[in-house]
Backbone as JSON, one array per atom type, in Angstrom:
{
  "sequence": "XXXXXXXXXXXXXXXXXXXXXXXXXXXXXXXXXXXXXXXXXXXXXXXXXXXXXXXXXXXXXXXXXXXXXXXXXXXXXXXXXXXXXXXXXXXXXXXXXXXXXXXXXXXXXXXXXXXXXXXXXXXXXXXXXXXX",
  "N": [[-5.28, -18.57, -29.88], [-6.52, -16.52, -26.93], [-3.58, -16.47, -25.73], [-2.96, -14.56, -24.17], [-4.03, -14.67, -21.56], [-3.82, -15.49, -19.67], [-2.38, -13.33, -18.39], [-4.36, -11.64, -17.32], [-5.94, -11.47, -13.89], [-8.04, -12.13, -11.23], [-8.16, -10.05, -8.21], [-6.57, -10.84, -4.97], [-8.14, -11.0, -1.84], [-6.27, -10.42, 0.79], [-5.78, -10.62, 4.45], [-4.15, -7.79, 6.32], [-2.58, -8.34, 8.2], [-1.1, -9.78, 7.4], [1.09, -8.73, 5.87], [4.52, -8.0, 5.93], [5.95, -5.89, 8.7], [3.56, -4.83, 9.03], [0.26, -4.3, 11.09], [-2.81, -6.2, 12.42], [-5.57, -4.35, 11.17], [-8.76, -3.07, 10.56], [-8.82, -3.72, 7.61], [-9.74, -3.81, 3.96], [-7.77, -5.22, 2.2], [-6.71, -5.89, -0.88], [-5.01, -7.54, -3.13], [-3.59, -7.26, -5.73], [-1.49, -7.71, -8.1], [1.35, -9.45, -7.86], [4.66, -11.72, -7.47], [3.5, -13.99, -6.93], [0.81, -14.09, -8.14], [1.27, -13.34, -10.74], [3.88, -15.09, -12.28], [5.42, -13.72, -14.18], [5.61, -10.85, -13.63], [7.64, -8.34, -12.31], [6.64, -6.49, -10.47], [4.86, -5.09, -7.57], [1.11, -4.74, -6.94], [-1.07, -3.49, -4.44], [-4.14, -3.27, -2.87], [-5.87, -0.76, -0.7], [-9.14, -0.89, 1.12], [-10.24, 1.84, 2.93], [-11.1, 2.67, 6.06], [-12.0, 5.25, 8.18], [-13.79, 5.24, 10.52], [-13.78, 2.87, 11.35], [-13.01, 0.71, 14.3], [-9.46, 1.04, 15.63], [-7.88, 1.33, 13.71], [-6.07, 3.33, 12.77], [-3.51, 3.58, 12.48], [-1.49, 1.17, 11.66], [0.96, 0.39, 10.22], [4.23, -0.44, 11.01], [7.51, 1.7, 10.87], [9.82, 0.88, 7.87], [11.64, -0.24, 5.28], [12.2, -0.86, 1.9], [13.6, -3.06, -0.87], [13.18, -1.45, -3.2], [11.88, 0.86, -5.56], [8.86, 2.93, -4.42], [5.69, 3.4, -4.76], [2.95, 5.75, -3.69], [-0.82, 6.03, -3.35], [-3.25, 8.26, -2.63], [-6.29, 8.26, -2.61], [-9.46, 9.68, -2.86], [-13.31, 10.19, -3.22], [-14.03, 12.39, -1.66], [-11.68, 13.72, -1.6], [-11.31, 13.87, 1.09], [-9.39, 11.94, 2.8], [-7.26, 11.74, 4.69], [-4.07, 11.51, 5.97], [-1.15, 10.64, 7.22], [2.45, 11.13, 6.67], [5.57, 9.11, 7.11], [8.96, 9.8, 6.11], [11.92, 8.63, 6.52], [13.12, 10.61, 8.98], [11.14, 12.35, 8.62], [7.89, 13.96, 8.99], [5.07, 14.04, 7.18], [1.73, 15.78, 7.06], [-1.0, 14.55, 4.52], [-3.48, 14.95, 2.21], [-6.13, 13.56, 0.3], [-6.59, 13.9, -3.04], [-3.27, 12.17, -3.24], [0.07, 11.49, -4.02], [2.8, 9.59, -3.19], [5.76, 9.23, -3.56], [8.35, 7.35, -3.32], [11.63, 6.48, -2.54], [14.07, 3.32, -3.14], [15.35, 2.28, -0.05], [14.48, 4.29, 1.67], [13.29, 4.77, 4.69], [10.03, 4.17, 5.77], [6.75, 5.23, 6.79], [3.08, 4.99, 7.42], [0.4, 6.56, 8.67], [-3.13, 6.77, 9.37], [-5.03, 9.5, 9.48], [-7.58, 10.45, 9.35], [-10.89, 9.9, 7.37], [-12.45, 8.02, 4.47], [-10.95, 6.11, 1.68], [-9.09, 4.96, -0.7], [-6.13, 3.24, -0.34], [-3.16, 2.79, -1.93], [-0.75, 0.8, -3.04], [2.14, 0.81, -4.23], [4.58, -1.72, -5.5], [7.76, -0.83, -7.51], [9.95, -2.6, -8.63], [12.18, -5.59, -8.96], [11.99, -7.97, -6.24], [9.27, -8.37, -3.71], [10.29, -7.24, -1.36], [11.68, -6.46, 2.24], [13.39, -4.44, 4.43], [14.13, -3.84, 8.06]],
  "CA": [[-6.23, -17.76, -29.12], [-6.46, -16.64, -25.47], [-2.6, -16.37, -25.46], [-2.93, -13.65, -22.95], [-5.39, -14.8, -21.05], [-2.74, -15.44, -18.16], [-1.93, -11.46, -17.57], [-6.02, -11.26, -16.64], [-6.02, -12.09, -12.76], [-8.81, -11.32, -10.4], [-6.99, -9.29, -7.07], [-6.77, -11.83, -3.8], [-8.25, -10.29, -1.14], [-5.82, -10.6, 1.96], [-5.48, -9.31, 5.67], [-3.14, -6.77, 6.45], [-1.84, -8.68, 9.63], [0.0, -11.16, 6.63], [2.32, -8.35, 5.27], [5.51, -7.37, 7.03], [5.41, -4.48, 9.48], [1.83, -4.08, 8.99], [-0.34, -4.92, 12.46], [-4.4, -5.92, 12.2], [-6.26, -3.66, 11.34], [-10.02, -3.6, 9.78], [-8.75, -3.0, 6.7], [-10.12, -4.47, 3.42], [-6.78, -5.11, 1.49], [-6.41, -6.89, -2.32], [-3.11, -7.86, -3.55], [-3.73, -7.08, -7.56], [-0.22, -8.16, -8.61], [2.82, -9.56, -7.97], [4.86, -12.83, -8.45], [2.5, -15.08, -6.95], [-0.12, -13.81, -8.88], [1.41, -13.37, -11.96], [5.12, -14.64, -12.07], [6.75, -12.83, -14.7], [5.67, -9.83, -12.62], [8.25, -7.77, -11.33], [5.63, -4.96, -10.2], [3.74, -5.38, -6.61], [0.74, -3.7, -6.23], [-1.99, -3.78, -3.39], [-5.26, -2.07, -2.7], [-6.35, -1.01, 0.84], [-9.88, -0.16, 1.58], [-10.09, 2.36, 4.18], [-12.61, 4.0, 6.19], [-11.44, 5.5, 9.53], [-14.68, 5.18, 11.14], [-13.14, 1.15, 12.23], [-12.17, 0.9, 15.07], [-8.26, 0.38, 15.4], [-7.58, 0.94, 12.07], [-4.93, 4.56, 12.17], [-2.08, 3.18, 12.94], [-1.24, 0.3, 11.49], [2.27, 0.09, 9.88], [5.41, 0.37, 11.45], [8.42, 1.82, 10.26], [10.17, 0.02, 7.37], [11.89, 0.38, 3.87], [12.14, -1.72, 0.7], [15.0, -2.71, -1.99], [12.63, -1.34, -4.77], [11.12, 2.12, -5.61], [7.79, 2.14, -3.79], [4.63, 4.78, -4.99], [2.04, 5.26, -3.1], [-1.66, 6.64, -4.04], [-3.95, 7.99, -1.05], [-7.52, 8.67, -3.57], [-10.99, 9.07, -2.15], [-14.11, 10.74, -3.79], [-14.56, 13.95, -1.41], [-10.76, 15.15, -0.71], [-10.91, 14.33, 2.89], [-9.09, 11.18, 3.26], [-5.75, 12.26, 5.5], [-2.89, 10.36, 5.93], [0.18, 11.24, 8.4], [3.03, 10.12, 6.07], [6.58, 9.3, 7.45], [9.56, 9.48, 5.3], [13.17, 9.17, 6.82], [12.97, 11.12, 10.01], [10.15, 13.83, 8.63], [6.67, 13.42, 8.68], [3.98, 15.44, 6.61], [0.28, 15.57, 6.3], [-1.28, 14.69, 3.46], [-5.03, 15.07, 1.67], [-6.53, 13.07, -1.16], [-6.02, 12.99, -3.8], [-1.84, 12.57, -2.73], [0.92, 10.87, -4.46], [3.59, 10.06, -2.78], [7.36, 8.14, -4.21], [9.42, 6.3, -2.06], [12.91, 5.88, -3.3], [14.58, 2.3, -2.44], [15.96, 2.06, 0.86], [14.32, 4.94, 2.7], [12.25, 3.98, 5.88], [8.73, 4.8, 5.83], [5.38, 4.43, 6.97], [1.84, 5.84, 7.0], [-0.6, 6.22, 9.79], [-4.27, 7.13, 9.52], [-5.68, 10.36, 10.58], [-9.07, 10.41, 9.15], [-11.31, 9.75, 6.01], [-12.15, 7.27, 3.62], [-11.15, 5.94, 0.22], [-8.47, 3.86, -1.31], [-4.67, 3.59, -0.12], [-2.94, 1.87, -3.47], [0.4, 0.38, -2.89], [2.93, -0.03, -5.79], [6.34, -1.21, -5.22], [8.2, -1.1, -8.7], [10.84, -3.51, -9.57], [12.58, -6.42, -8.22], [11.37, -9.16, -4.94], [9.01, -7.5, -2.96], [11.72, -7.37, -0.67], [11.7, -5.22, 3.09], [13.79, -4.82, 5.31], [13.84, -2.73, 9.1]],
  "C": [[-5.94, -17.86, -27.63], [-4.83, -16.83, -24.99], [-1.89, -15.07, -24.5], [-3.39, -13.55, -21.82], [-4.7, -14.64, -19.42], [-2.57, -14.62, -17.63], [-3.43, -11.51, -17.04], [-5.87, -12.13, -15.24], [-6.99, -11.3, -11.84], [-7.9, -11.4, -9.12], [-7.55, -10.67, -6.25], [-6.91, -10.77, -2.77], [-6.74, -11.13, 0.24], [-5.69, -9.91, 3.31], [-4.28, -8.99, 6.01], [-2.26, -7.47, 7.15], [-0.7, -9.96, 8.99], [1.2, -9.82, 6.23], [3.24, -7.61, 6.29], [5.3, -6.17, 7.51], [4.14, -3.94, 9.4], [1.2, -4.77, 10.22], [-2.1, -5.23, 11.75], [-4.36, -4.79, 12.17], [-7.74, -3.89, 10.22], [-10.11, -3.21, 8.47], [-9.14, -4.19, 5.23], [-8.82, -4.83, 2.24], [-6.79, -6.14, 0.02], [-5.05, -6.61, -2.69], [-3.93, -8.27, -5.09], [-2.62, -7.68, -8.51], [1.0, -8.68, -7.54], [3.2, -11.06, -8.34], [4.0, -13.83, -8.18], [0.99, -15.32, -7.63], [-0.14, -14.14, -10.16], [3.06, -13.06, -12.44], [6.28, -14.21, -12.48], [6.51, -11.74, -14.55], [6.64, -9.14, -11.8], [7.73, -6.79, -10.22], [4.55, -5.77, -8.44], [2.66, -4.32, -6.39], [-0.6, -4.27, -5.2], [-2.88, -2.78, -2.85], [-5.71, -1.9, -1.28], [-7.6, -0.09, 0.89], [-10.22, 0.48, 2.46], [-11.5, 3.17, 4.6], [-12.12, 4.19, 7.99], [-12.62, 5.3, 10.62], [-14.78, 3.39, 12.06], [-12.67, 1.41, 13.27], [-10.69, 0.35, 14.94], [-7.82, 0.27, 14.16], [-6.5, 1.99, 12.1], [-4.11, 4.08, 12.4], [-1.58, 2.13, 12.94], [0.17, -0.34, 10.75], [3.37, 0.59, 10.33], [6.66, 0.81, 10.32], [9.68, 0.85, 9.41], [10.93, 0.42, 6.15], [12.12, -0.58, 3.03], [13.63, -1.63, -0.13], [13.97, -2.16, -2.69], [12.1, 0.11, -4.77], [9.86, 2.1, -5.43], [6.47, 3.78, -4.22], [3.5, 4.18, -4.08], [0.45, 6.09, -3.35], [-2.81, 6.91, -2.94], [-5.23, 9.07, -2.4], [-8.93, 8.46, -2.6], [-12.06, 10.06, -2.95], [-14.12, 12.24, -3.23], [-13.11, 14.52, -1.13], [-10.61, 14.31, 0.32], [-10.28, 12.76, 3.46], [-7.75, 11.61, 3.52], [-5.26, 10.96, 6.15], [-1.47, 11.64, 6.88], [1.39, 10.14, 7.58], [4.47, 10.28, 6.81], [7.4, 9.1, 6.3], [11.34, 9.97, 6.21], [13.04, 9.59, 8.47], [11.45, 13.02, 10.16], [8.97, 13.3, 8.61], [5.84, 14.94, 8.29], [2.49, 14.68, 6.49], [-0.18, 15.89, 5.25], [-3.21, 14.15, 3.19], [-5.04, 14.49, 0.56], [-6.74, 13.87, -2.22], [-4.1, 13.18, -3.74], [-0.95, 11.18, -3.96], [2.16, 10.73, -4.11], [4.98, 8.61, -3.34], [7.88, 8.03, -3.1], [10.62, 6.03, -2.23], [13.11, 4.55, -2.02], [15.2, 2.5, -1.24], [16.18, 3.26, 2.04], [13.07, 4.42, 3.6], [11.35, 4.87, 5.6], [7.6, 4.34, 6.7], [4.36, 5.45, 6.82], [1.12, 5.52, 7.99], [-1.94, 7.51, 9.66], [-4.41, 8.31, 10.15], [-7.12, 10.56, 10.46], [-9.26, 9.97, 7.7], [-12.02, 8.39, 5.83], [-12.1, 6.83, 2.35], [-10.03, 4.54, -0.01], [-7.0, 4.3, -1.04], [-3.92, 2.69, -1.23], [-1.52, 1.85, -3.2], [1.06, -0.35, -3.86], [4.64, -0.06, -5.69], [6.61, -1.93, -6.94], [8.91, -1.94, -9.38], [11.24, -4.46, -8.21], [11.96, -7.72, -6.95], [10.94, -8.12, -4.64], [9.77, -8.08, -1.56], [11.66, -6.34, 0.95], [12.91, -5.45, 3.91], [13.68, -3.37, 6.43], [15.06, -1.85, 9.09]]
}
């Protein structure tokens, strides 16, 4: 019995200002998976509560890219949570409910333009790994 019990982990909340290229901001972030969590985990993912109405909160990650394939999930109840996404040298605006893929080893980032809901960060395989 209870030979699974191990995959069940409640998320760790952490602040933003711990993960690479990310700066403070008043953001409510949980780290749901990865290996320190749960370490035959290849999978990272991480929840960010957002509400633009913080101060200092749009603009909080600089430009960066990952070894791993990286999704990203910008969800909020009414629609109106906007996101300014970079990818490479382009940047597009995007509205909730958005989905956006990341292939390995393109630079990205994401900076606030309004809203709030849930920014859901899933990088797919391998170390969560970055580099600039």
């Amino acid at each position: 019995m209870n030979r699974y019990k191990k995959f069940i982990k409640k998320g760790i909340k952490e602040p933003l200002s711990n993960v690479e290229f990310h700066t403070f901001a008043p953001i409510k972030r949980i780290s749901m998976l990865s290996k320190k969590i749960i370490p035959k985990s290849d999978t990272h993912i991480a929840i960010h509560v957002i509400d633009s109405a913080q101060k200092n909160v749009l603009d909080y990650s600089s430009l960066h890219k990952h070894n791993a394939d990286e999704i990203n999930l910008i969800i909020s109840d009414n629609d109106k949570l906007k996101y300014e996404i970079q990818l490479g040298d382009e940047k597009y605006r995007v509205t909730s409910p958005t989905t956006i893929f990341i292939p390995k080893g393109v630079r990205h980032k994401a900076k606030l333009i309004s809203g709030k809901g849930i920014f859901v960060c899933i990088i797919l395989s391998g170390k969560y790994t970055s580099s600039e």
